[in-house]
C-alpha positions in Angstrom: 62.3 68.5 -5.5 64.4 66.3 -3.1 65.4 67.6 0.2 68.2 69.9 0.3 70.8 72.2 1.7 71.4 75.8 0.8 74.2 77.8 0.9 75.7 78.1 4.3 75.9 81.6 5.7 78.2 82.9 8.7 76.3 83.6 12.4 79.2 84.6 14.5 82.5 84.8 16.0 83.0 86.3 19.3 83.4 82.8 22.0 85.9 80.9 22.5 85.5 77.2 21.1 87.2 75.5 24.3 83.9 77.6 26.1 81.2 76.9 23.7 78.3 74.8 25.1 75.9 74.2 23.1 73.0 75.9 20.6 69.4 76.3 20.4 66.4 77.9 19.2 64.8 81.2 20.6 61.7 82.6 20.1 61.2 84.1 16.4 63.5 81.7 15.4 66.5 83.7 16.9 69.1 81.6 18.5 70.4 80.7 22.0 74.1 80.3 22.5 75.8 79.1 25.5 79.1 79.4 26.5 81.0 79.0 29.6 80.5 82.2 30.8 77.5 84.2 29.2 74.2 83.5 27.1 73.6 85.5 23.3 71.1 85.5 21.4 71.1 86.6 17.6 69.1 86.5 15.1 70.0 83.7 12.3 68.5 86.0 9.2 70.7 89.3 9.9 73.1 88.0 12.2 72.8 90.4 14.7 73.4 90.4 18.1 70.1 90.7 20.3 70.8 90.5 23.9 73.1 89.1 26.1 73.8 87.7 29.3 77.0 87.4 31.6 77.2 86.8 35.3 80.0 87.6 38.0 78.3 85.7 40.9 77.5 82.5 39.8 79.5 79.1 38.8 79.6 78.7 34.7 76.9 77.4 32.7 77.4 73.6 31.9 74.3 72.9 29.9 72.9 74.8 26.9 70.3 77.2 27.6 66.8 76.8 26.3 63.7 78.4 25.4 60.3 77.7 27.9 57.9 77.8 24.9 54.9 78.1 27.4 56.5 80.5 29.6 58.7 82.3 26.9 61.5 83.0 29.9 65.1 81.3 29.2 66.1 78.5 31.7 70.4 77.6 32.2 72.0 74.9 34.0 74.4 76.6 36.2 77.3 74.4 37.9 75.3 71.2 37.0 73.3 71.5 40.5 71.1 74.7 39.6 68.7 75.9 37.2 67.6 79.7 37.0 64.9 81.3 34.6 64.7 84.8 33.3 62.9 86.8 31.2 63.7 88.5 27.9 63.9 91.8 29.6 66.1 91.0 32.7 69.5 92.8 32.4 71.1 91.6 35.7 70.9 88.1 36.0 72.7 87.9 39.2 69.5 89.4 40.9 67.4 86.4 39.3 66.7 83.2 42.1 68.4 79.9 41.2 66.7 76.7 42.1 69.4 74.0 43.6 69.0 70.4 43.2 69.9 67.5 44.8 71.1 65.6 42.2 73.4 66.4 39.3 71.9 67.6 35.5 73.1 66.5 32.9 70.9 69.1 30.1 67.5 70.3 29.1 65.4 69.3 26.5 62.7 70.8 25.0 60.1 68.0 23.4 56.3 68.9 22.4 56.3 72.1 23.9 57.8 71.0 27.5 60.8 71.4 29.1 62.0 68.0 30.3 65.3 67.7 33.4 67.7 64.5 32.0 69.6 63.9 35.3 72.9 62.6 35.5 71.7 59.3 37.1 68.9 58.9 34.0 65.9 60.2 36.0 63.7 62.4 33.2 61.4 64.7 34.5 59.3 67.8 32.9 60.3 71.0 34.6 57.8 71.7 36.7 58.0 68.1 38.4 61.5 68.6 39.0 61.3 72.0 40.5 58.8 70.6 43.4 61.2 67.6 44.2 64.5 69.2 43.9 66.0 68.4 46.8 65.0 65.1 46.8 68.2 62.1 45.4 66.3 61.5 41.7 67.2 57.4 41.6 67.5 56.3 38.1 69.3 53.6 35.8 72.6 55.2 35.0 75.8 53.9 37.4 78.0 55.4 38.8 80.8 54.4 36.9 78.6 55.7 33.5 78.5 58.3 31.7 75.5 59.8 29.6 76.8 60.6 25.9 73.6 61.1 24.2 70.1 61.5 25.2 66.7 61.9 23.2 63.1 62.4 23.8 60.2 62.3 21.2 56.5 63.1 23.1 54.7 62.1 20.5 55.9 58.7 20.5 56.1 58.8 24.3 59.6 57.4 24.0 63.4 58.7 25.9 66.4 57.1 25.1 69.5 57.1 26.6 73.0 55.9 25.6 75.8 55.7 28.6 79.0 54.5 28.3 81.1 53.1 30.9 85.1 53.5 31.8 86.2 50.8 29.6 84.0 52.1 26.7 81.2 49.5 27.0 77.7 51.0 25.3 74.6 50.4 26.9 70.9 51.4 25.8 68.4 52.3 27.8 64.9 53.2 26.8 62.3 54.4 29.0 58.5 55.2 28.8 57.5 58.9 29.5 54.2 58.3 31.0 55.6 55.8 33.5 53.5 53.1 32.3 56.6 50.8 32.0 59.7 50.1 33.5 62.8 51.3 31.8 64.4 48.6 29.7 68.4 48.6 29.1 70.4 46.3 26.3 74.2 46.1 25.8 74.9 47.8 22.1 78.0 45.6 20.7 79.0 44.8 17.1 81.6 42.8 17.0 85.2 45.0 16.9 83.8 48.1 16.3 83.5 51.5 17.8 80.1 53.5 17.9 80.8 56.9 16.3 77.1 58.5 15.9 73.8 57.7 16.9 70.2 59.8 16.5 66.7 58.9 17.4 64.3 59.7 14.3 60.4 59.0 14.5 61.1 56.0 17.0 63.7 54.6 15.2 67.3 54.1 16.6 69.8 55.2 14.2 73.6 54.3 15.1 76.5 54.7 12.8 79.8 52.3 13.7 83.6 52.7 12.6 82.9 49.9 10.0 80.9 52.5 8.4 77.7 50.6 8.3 74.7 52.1 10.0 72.1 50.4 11.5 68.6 50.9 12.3 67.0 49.6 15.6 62.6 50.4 15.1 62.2 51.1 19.5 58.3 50.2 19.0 58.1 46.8 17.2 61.7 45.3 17.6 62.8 43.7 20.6 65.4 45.9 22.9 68.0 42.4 22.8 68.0 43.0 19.1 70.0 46.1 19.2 71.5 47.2 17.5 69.0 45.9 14.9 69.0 45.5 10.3 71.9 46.8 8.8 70.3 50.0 7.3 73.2 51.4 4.9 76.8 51.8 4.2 78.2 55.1 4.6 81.0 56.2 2.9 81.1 59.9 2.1 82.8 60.4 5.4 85.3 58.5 7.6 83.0 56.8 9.9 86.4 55.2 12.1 86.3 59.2 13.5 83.7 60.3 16.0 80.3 61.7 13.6 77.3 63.9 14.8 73.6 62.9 13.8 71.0 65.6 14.2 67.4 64.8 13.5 66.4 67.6 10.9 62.5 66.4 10.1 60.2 63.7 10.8 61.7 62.2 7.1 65.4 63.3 7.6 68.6 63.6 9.5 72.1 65.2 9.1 75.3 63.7 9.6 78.7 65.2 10.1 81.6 63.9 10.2 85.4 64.0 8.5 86.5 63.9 5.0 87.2 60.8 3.8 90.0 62.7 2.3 90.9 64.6 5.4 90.0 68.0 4.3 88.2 69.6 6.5 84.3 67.7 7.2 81.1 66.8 5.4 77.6 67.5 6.4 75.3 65.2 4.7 71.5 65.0 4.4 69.8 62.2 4.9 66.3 60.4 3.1 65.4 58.2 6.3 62.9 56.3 4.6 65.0 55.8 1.2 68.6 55.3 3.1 70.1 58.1 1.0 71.8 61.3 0.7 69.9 63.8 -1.1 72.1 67.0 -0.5 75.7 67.4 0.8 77.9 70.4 1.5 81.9 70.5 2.3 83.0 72.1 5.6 86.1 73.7 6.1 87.5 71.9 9.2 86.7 68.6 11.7 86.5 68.6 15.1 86.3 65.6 17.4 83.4 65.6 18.3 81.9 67.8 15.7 80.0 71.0 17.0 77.0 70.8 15.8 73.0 71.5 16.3 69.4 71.9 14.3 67.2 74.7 14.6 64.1 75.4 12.2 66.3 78.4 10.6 68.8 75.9 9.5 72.0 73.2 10.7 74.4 75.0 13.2 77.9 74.7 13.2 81.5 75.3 13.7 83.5 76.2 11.1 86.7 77.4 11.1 86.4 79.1 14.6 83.3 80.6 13.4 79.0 79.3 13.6 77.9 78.8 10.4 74.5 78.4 9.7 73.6 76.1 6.5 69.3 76.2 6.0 68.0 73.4 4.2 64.4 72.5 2.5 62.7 69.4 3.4 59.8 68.1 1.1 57.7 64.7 1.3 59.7 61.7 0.6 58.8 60.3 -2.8 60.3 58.2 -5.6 59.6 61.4 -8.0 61.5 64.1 -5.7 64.3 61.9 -4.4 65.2 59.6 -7.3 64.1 62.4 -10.0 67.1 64.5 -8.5 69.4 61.8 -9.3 68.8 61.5 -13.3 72.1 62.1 -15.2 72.7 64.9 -16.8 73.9 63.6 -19.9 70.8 62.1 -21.1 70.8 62.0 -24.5 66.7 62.5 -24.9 65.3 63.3 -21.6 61.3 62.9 -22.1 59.4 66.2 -23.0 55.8 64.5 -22.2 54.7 62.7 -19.4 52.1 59.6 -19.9 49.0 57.9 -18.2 48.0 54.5 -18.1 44.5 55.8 -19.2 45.5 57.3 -22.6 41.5 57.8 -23.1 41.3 60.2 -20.0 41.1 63.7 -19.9 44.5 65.4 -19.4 44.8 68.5 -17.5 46.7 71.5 -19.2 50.2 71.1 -17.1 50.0 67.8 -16.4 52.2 67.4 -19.7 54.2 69.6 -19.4 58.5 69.4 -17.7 60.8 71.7 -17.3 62.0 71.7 -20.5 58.3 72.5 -22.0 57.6 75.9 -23.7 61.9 76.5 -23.8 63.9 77.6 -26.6 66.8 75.1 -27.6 69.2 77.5 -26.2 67.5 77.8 -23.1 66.8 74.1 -22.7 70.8 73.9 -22.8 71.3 75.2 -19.8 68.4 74.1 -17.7 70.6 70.7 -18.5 73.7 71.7 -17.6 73.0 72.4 -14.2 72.3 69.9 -11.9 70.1 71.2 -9.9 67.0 70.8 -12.0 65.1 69.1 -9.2 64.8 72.0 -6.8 63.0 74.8 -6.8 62.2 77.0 -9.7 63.2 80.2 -7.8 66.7 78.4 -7.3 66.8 77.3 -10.2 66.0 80.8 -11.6 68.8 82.2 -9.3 71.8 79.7 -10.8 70.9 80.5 -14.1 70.7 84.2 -14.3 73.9 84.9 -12.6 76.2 84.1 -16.0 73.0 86.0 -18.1 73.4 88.7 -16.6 77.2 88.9 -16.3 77.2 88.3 -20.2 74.1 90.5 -21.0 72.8 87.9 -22.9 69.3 90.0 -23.5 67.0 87.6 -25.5 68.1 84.8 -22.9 67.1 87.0 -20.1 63.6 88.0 -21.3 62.7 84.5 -22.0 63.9 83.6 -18.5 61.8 86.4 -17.4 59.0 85.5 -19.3 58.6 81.4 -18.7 59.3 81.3 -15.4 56.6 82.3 -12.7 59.1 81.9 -9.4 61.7 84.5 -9.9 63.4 85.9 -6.7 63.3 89.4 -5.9 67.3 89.5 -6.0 66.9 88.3 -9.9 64.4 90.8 -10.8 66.2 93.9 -9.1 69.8 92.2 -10.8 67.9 91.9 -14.5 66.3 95.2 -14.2 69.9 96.9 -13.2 71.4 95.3 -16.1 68.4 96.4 -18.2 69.0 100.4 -17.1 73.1 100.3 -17.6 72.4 98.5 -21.1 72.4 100.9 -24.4 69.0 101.7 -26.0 70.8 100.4 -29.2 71.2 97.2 -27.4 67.5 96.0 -27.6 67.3 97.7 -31.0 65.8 94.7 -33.5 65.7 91.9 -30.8 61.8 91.4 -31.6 58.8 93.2 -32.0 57.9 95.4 -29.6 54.3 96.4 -28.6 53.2 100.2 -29.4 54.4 102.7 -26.9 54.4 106.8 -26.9 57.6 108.0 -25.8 56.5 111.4 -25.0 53.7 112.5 -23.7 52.6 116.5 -23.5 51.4 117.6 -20.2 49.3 120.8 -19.4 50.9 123.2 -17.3 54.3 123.4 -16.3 55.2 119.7 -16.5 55.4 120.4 -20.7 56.6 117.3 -22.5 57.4 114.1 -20.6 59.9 112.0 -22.2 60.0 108.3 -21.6 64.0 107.8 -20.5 64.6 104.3 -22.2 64.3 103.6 -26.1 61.2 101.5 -27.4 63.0 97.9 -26.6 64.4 99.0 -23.8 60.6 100.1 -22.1 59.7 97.0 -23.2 62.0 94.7 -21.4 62.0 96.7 -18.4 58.1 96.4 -18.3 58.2 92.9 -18.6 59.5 92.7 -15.4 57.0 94.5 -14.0 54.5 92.4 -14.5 55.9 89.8 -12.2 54.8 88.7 -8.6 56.9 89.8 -6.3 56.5 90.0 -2.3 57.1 94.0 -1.8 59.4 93.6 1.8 61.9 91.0 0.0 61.8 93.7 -3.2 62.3 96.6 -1.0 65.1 95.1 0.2 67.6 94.1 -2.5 66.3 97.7 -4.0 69.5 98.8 -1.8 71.6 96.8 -4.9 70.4 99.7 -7.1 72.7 102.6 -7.5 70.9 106.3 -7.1 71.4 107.1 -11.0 69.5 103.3 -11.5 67.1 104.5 -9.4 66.3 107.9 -10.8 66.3 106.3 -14.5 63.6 103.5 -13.2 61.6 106.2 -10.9 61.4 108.4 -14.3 60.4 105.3 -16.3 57.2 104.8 -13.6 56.3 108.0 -13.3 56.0 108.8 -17.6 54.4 104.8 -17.7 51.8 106.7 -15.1 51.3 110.2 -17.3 51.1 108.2 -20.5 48.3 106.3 -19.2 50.4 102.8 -19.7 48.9 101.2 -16.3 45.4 100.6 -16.4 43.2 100.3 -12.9 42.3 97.1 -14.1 44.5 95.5 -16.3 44.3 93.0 -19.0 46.5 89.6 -19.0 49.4 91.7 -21.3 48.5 95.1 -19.3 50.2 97.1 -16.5 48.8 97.3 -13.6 48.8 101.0 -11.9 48.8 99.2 -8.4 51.5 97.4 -9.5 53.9 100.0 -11.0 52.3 102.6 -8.3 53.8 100.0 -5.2 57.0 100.3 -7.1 57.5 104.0 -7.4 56.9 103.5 -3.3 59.2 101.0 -2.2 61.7 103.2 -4.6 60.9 106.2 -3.2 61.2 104.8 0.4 64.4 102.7 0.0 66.0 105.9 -1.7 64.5 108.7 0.5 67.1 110.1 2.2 69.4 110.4 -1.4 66.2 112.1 -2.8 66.1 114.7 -0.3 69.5 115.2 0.6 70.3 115.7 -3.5 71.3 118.9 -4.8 70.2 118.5 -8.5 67.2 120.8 -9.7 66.0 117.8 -12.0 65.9 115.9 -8.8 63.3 117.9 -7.1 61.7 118.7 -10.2 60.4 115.0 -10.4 59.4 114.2 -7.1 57.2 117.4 -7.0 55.6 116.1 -10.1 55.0 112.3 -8.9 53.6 114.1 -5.5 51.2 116.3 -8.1 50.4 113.7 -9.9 49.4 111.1 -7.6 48.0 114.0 -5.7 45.1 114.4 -8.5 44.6 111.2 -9.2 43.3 110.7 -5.5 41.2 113.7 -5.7 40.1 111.8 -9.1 39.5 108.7 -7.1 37.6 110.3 -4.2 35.6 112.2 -6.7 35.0 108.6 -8.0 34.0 107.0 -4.3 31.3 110.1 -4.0 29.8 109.0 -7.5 29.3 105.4 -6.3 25.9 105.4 -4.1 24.8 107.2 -7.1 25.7 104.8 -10.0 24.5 102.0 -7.8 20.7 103.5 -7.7 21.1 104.3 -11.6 22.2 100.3 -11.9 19.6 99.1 -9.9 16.8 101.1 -11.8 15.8 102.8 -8.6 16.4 106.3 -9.4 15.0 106.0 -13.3 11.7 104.6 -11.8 10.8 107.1 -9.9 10.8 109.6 -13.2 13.8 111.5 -12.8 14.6 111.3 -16.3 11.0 111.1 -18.0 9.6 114.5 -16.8 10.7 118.2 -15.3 10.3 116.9 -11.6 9.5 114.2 -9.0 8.0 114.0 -5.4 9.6 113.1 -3.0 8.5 112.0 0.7 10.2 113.3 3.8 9.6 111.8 6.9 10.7 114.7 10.0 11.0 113.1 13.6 12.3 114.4 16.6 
């Protein structure tokens, strides 16, 4: 699978753009987001607001806030000449003590798990340093005259960079060594009438993009500083690189790019293979902005679209010819390959290691795999693209076989299939193949009577295919909200007669159900419907709960009785109760040993 982005989700609304500072991560991977006048933070997955902070006293924030990772607190630029740190818990900000410096910042970074100061003269210091020299003029290489329009550490290459321009639009580079070892070194970045319009720093590697629209790539370890801006790298042309772009380093392997359409429609975000000079995923934004909003957390790409932060995650995986290039195979293949070959055709091959995604696939289903391009992510994606028009035309053979070959199915798929299942007829799966044998009734002692299975023969079957399938039981309980309350009483039903008929077994066979299985079920059913259950009014409603409760209630009595038994049938297994006669004569000695 080659690296990727997903669907892009909306964050939030409520700042003004003309006020909006900047983005960054938060602990839990919740997000920090700085405007003029206040600090948010939300988290990414719900998009929920979880705390904020405003202030009436103090000048407006001019950097974006950022995490401490070893402190946890949150630490703002305020006014360019103060920093102040707070906890989580502080409501009143105003109360908390700023620290004024003597020299203008220009932002915070956060590199390696420290918090480093870029001043507005170049200086770089970690946090700490800077707090116990504050007042002190920090010197550094930047003129007076220059200004600082991007900046970029990477501690584990012990490397900052710094690129200032001056009035008249001349680009200088200056790199400098963390640990002081070195002096800072400074080049003049020029190609020859063009414009810079995006740069990024990527595992020691200079990456700058120019209004030609070829990118270069300048390696800050090997190659000289005089050769900036270093090889042509690649020629970019899904977006008009004569407008101002924004390059954020996603991965060790990758990078994103945004920048305008080269139609003019709104922007593009790209990602980018480093080390194959390629774009392996792309997505369409709605509008451009000059310069493009736009950050990386680990929860995804941040950005503005349309007045709005959009969030768009993405998957990186290793970069390879097979998951890159494999990605890229046409569609209209005539005869893809079904097998895959060795050199060593004497060897020993490996059950799998033959097998593609088209292996172990009806025609029909092979079909579709190839008509969608996106065969080279993940099956669970892939799972999720092709169910959608299944289920919408209750294609039922299609759907069990989907079901069936495919061992990464999302939660969301199983929960759709299993509602289209319920609100299918019984006539439906009538003659669609044959089904394994199945009572459906079951006569109960005392006043339960008969218990009737509430799906026909194909039906049950279908619907207990599915729940055989792995599944992570906080994802399922969620998307059981999807499931109307009649769905849900028809599936709790189905559980509970699977349970009386003695369908789940404690310890199931490869084609058995499992009663853990279909027992977590009935739970997360029971809890994400709960207040529906109680609140309802229907007899037959209250009638099967007190059942399941009587019904699970004696099988833990049956279970406990079982617990008592074991010390018992251990002794019996070991041979160390038989030896000792118990069963070859009317009685045994025993010896008791009394102590005080």
């Amino acid at each position: 699978m080659a690296a990727t982005l997903l669907n892009t989700n909306f964050l939030c609304s409520d700042f003004n753009l003309k006020n909006l500072i900047g983005v960054s991560e938060n602990l839990e991977e919740h997000l920090i987001i700085t405007c003029k006048g206040f600090v948010k933070v939300y988290n990414a997955h719900d998009q929920k607001l979880i705390q904020s902070w405003t202030t009436k006293t103090w000048h407006p924030f001019t950097a974006p806030a950022v995490c401490d990772p070893e402190s946890k607190k949150i630490i703002a630029v305020i006014n360019h000449s103060s920093i102040s740190r707070w906890n989580h818990t502080d409501d009143d900000i105003d109360k908390v003590k700023k620290e004024n410096f003597g020299t203008s910042i220009h932002q915070l970074i956060v590199s390696g798990g420290v918090v480093y100061v870029v001043f507005s003269t170049g200086q770089i210091e970690d946090l700490e340093s800077a707090l116990k020299t504050r007042k002190e003029v920090k010197p550094g290489c930047v003129g007076e005259n220059e200004t600082i329009t991007y900046a970029a550490i990477e501690i584990e290459e012990n490397i900052a960079v710094l690129v200032v321009k001056d009035q008249e639009n001349h680009v200088k580079v200056w790199q400098l060594n963390l640990s002081g070892g070195s002096l800072p070194v400074c080049c003049n970045m020029v190609v020859k009438d063009e414009r810079l319009t995006g740069v990024c720093m990527l595992s020691a590697k200079l990456y700058t993009l120019w209004s030609n629209g070829i990118m270069y790539c300048h390696n800050l370890h090997s190659d000289a500083i005089e050769r900036l801006p270093g090889r042509q790298y690649s020629t970019v042309t899904l977006i008009d690189s004569s407008r101002t772009a924004r390059m954020l380093p996603v991965s060790s392997s990758h990078f994103a790019v945004i920048g305008a359409d080269v139609k003019d429609e709104g922007s593009m975000l790209l990602l980018w293979d480093a080390k194959f000079a390629m774009v392996t995923s792309k997505r369409r934004l709605k509008m451009y902005y000059d310069p493009p909003y736009a950050w990386v957390s680990s929860v995804g790409i941040i950005f503005v679209d349309g007045g709005s932060l959009s969030c768009t995650p993405y998957v990186i995986t290793d970069s390879t010819l097979a998951t890159v290039f494999g990605s890229r195979v046409s569609a209209d293949v005539d005869c893809p390959p079904e097998a895959c070959y060795g050199w060593d055709a004497t060897a020993d091959v490996k059950k799998g290691e033959t097998e593609t995604i088209y292996t172990n696939k009806s025609e029909k289903l092979v079909e579709i795999v190839r008509s969608v391009d996106k065969i080279s992510l993940s099956e669970s994606v892939l799972v999720g693209t092709i169910l959608g028009p299944l289920v919408e035309n209750r294609d039922l053979l299609l759907l069990h076989e989907v079901i069936t070959v495919f061992e990464d199915i999302p939660e969301s798929c199983l929960v759709k299939v299993i509602q289209c299942y319920i609100r299918c007829k019984d006539s439906e799966f009538d003659g669609l193949f044959k089904y394994p044998a199945m009572p459906m009734e079951v006569e109960c002692a005392g006043e339960e009577g008969v218990v009737r299975c509430p799906f026909g023969p194909g039906k049950a079957a279908f619907v207990n295919t599915i729940l055989k399938k792995p599944y992570t039981d906080s994802h399922l309980a969620k998307e059981f909200t999807m499931l109307s309350f009649e769905d849900t009483l028809c599936l709790i039903r189905h559980l509970y007669f699977l349970i009386v008929a003695g369908e789940v077994l404690i310890c199931p066979g490869e084609d058995d159900l499992s009663l853990g299985e279909v027992s977590e079920w009935l739970s997360l059913l029971l809890d994400t419907k709960y207040h529906q259950l109680i609140l309802s009014s229907e007899v037959d409603v209250h009638r099967l709960l007190l059942s399941c409760f009587s019904r699970i209630s004696n099988m833990h009595k049956l279970l406990q009785e079982l617990i008592a038994l074991e010390p018992l049938i251990e002794r019996i297994a070991d041979d160390s109760y038989t030896s000792q006669g118990a069963f070859c004569s009317g009685y045994s000695l025993e010896k008791l040993v009394i102590t005080r």
